[in-house]
N, C-alpha and C positions, 0 to 999 in steps of 0.2 A: 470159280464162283465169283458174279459177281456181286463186289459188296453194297452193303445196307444204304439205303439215300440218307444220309443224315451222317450217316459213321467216320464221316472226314471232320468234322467239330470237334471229335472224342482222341485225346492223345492213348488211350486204352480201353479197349471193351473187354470186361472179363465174363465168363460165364456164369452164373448163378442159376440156382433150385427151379428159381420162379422165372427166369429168362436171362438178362444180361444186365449187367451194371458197367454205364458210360462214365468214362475217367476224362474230366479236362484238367489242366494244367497249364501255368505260365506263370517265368520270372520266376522260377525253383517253389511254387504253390500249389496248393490245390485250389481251384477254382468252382467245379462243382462237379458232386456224383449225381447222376439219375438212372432211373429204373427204366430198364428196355424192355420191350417184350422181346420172347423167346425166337423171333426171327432174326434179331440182331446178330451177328457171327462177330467173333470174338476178334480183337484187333492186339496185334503186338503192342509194345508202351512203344512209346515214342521218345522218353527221356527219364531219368531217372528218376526224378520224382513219383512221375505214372508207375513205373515199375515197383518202388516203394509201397505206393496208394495200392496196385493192384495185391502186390504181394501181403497187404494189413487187411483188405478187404477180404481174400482169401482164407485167412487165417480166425477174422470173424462168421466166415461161413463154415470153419472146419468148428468153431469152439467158440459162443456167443457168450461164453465169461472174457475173450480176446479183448486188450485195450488198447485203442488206436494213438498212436504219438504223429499227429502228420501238420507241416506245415500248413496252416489254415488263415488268411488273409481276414481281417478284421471287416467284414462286411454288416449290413443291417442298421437297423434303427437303433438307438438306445432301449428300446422295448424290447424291441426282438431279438435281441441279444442278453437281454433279462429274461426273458421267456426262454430262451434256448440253454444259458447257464442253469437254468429250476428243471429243465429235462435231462440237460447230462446228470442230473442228482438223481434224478431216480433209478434204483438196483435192475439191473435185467430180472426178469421173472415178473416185474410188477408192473401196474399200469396206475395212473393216474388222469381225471378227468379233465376237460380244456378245466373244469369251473376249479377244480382241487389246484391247478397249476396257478391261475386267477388270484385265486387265494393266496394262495402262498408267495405271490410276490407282489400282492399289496392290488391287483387289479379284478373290478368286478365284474368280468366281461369274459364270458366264456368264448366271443364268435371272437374276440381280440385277438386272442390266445390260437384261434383255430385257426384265423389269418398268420399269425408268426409263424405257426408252424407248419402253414403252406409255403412260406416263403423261404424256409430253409435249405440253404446251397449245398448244405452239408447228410443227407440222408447216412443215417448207419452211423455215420460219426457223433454227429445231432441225434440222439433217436428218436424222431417226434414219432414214431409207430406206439412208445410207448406210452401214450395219449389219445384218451377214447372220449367219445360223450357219455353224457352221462345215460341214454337210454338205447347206447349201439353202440357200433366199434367205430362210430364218426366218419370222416374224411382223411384223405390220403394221399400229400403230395399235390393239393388242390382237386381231388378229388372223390367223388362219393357215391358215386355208379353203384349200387350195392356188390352186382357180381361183375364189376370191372375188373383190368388188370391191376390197378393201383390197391384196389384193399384187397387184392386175394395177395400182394404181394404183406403187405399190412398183415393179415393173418397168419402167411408163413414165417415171417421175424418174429412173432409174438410166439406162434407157438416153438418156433426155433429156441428162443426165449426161454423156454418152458410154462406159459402162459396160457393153461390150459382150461382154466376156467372161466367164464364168462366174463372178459377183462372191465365190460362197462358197472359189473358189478364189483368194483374195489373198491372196499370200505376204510381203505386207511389213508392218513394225510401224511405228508411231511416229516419226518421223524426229526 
């Protein structure tokens, strides 16, 4: 079989629910996950890190209480990386709005917030899935196709999550 046009950038492609998750790495890091669609074929790691990433990724797909420990290079703005620290606070099961996120870290700007967390390298480790607008399940990864690949991937982390009710309806803030 010949492989995916793109699949040579990825030090691992592992398989997932919803298609594949590409693994790059460089200089003993993780450099960035993203979300493949289901034609993507699964690639060996290439170095040990990959094999790491793949193996923690896996383990989040077997058990979404799983906490990821993986070399992670200091990338982003000073915002978005305030915006990204106020998302790893939030408990799997729950969801939280761009504007609740906003809030909570001193910023009044929900599309800000909705920009940070399209610009994150780090999917799954980062969980921006766990941020919704406040009258939908929002945007995903930069995008908002309603029945795209990107939020039907958004939909199954959530309810993997156990996130089963209407997530744009969460009424609590910041504990």
């Amino acid at each position: 079989m010949k492989p995916q046009q793109g699949s040579d950038i990825f030090s691992a492609i592992i398989g997932a629910p919803f298609g594949a998750i590409g693994i790059r790495t460089a200089a003993g890091l993780v450099h960035e996950l993203v979300y493949l669609p289901p034609h993507f074929g699964e690639k060996d790691a290439a170095d040990a890190v990959a094999d790491g990433v793949a193996r923690q990724v896996e383990q989040y797909l077997a058990d979404p209480d799983f906490r990821f420990t993986l070399p992670l290079p200091q990338v982003g703005s000073a915002f978005q990386r305030k915006v990204w620290d106020a998302i790893c606070a939030i408990p799997r099961g729950t969801v939280r709005t761009y504007g609740q996120v906003g809030k909570h870290i001193g910023c009044g700007s929900p599309r800000a917030v909705g920009q940070a967390c399209g610009a994150n390298w780090f999917p799954l480790i980062i969980p921006c899935h766990r941020v919704t607008a406040a009258g939908g399940l929002g945007g995903f990864s930069n995008h908002d196709d309603e029945n795209g690949f990107h939020l039907s991937v958004k939909r199954w982390l959530l309810a993997h999550e156990g996130v089963n009710n209407s997530p744009w309806q969460q009424q609590t803030i910041f504990g």
